[in-house]
VEXBATOR-148087 format. One line per 2 residues: their letters; for each residue x, y, z of C-alpha. Coordinates in steps of 0.001 Angstrom, whole numbers. Layout:
BEGIN
a	X Y Z  ...
% end
This chain:
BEGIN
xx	-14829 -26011 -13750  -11199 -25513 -12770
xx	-10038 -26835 -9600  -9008 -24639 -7089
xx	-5037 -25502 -7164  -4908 -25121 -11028
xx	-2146 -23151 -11948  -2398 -19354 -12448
xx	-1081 -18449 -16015  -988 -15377 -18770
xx	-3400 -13963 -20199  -4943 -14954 -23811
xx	-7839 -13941 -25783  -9998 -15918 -25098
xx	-9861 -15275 -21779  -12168 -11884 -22045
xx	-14745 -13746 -24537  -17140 -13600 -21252
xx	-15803 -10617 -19454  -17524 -7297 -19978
xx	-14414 -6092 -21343  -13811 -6172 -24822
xx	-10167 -5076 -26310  -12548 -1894 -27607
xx	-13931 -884 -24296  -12820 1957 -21937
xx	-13968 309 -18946  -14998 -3134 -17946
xx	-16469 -4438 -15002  -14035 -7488 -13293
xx	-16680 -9822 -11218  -15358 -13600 -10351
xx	-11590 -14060 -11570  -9491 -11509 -12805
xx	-6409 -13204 -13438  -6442 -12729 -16874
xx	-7282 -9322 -16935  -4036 -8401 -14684
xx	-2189 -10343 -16581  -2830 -8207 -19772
xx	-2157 -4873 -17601  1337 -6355 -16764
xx	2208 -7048 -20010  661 -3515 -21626
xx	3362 -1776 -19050  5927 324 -20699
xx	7498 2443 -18516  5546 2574 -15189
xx	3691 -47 -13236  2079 233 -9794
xx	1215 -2249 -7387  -1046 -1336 -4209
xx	-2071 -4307 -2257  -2008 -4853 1802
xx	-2157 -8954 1195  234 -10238 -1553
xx	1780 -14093 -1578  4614 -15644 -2820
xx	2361 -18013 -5497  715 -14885 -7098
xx	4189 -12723 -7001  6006 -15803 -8833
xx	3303 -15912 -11599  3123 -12066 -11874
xx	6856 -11736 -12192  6762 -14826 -15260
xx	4032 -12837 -17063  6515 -9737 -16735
xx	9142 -11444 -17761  7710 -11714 -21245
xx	7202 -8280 -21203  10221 -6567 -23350
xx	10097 -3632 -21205  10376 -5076 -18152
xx	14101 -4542 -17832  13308 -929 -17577
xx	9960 -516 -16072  10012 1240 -13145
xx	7937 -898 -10352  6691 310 -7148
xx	5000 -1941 -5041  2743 -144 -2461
xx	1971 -2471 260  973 -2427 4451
xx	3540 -4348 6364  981 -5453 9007
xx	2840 -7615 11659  -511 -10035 11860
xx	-755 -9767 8072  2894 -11206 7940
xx	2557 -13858 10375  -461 -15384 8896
xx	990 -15940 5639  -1025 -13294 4020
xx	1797 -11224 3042  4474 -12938 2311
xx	7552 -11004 2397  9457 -13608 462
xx	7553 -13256 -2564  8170 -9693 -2708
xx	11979 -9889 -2529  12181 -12222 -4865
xx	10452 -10034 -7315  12100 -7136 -6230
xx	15607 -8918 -7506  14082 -9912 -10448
xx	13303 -6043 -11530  16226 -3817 -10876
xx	13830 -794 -10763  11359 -2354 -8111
xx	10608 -368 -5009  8713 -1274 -1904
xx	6269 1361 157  4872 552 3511
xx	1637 2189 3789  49 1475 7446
xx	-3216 2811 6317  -3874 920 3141
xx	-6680 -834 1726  -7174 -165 -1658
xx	-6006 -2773 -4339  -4933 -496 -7256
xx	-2963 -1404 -10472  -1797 988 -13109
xx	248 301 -16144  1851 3691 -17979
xx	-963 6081 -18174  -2708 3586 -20138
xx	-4490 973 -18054  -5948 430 -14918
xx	-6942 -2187 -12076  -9298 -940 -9219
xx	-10829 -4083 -7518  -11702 -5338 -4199
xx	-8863 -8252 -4477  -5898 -8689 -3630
xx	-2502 -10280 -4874  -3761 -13158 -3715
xx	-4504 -16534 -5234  -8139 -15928 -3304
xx	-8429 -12698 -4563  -7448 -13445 -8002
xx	-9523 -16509 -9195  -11349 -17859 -6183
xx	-13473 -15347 -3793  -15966 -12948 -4616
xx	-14194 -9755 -5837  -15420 -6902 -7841
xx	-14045 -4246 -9855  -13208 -2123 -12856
xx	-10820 -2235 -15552  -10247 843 -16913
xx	-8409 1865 -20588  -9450 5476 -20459
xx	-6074 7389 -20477  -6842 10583 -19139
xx	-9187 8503 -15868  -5809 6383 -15531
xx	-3536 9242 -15373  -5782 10769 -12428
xx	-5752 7904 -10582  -1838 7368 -11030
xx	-1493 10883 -9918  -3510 9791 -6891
xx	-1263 6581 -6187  1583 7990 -6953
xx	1424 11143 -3944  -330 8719 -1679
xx	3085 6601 -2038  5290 9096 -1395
xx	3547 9538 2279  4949 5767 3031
xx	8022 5214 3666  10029 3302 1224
xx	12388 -3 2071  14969 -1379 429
xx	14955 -5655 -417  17641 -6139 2046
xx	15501 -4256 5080  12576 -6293 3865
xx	14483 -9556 3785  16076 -9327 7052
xx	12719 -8000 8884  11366 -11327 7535
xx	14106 -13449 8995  13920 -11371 12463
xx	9437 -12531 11899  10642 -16689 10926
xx	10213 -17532 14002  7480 -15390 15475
xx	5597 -16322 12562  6114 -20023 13190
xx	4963 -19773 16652  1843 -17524 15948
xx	426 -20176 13131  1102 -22730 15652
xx	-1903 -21049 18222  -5483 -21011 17770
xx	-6644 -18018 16253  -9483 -18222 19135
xx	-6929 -17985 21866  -4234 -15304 20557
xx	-5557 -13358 23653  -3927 -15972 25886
xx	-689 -16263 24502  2248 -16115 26884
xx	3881 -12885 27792  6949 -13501 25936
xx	4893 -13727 22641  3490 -10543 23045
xx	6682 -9017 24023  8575 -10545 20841
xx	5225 -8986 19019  5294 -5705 20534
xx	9304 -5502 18930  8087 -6672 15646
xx	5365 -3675 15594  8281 -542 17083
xx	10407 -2361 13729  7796 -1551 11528
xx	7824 2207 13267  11721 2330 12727
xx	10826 2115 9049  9096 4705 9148
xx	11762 6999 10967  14179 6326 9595
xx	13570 8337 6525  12242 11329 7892
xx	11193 12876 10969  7140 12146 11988
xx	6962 16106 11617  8245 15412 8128
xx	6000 13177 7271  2926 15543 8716
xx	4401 17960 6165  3921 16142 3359
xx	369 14773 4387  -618 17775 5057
xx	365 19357 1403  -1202 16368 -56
xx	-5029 16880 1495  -4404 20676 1040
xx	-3606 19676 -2955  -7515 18473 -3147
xx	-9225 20821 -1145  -8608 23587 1909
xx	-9396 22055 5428  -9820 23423 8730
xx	-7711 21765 11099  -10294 19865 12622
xx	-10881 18402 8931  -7157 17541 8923
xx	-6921 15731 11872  -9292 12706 11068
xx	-7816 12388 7507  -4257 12774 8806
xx	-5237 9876 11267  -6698 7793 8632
xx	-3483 7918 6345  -1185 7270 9356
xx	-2877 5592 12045  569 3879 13650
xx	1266 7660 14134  -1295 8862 15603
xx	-2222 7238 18894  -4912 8880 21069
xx	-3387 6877 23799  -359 8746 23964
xx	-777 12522 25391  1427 14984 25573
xx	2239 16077 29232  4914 18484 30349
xx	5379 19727 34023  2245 17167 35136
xx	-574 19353 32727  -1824 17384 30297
xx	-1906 19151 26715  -3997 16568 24113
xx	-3176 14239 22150  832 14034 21256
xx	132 13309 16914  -2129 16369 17330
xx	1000 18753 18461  3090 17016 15679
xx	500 18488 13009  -24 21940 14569
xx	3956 21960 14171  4065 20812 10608
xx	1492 23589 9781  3080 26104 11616
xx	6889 25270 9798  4482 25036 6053
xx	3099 28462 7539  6466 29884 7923
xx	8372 28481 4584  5087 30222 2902
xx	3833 26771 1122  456 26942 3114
xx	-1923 30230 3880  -4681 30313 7410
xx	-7371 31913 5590  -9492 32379 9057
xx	-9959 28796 9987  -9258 27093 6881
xx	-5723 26136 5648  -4854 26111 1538
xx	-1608 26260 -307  -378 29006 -1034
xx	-106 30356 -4651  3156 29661 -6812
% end
């Protein structure tokens, strides 16, 4: 058995002699380590590749960027990384921020999405291949915890699933390597401090912690402003669920709340002149489908909203 600080590496063929996946199958199942699998889907990657993962780390971005490296496309693959910039996932090392820049130099056309509501772990090379599994980019999630998933080589499954990804990212709000890089200098030394506490007494920490916290989290929000307006970014959503299915409002509202749940509080209300009016997110949608409404992109057909036709 390997030990558990053996070295990740690239793929080979005899690496899938046990897997369920043969280089004949359309889908395989991924159970135990996956490593080699993933490494195969980065180097099958000819023009697009896509990353979604909330926990990635510096050891598994090093290795992934070597095994692109020997890909002759990479030079001109266009990357986006989709990840969650959770301020407690950052300070406990379980997304390192580092790692990510430094593959995001490697690759001139790299990109970085924050995502506050995701969990998936999808990967998706051209409209060729695909990676949906329970792991992350982790060296855990890669070779040593128990993770399950599917490999998929069935073009026309792929390309739905990239057409997925591919919207859901554009409802995140994108970063360049130099934001990312100097948000994790401003975390050094939170992140310092918070892996110097007990995990069993974070609620204890001193008020200046959780002040220095509380700025870390409205940074993450400034990401996501300054891009668009919140209204802006309702728009969108709401074009998105409306491309699946038509919704009544009261349908959008808990799906709009799972894709952006740092925007929509249910603490905050919106009050004017002492009367309280609901929740504040709530009058940001009924504004974005009003303006939709308007522009004629979206139809109330009694209570349920659709787009409209082209």
């Amino acid at each position: 058995m390997e030990g558990r600080n053996t070295p990740l590496r690239c793929a080979s063929k005899e690496d899938f002699m046990d897997s369920s996946l043969t280089s004949a199958s359309p889908v395989g199942l991924l159970s135990g380590a996956w490593d080699a699998q993933f490494a195969d889907l980065l180097g099958a990657a000819g023009e697009f590749l896509l990353l979604a993962s909330p926990f990635i780390t510096r050891r598994v971005t090093t290795w992934a960027g070597n095994c692109l490296a020997k890909n002759s496309y990479s030079a001109q693959l266009r990357i986006i990384c989709l990840t969650n910039l959770k301020i407690e996932s950052i300070l406990s090392g379980s997304l390192e921020l580092h790692g990510i820049t430094e593959m995001g130099r490697a690759f001139p056309n790299f990109s970085v999405i924050h995502m506050p509501s995701l969990h998936a772990k999808v990967f998706i090379a051209d409209n060729e291949r695909a990676i949906i599994t329970s792991g992350n980019l982790t060296d855990g999630g890669l070779r040593k915890n128990c993770e399950y998933g599917v490999y998929i080589r069935t073009p026309k499954l792929v390309k739905e699933v990239r057409h997925d990804f591919e919207g859901y990212a554009q409802l995140g709000a994108p970063l360049s390597i130099e934001e990312i890089e100097e948000f994790a200098g401003e975390l050094e030394g939170l992140r310092v401090t918070y892996q110097a506490q007990n995990r069993r007494l974070m609620s204890g920490l001193r008020t200046k912690f959780k002040s220095r916290l509380k700025n870390a989290e409205d940074r993450v929000l400034q990401f996501r402003a300054q891009s668009t307006t919140t209204q802006g970014i309702f728009r969108k959503t709401i074009l998105y669920l409306l491309a699946k299915s038509p919704l009544s409002t009261a349908e959008l509202h808990p799906l709009i709340q799972r894709i952006h749940p740092d925007l929509c509080d249910d603490s905050v209300d919106r009050v004017i002149d002492g009367l309280n009016f609901g929740k504040k997110w709530k009058h940001h949608v009924r504004s974005a489908q009003q303006a939709l409404k308007r522009e004629g992109r979206v139809i109330l057909d009694g209570e349920m909203w659709r787009l409209a036709k082209a």
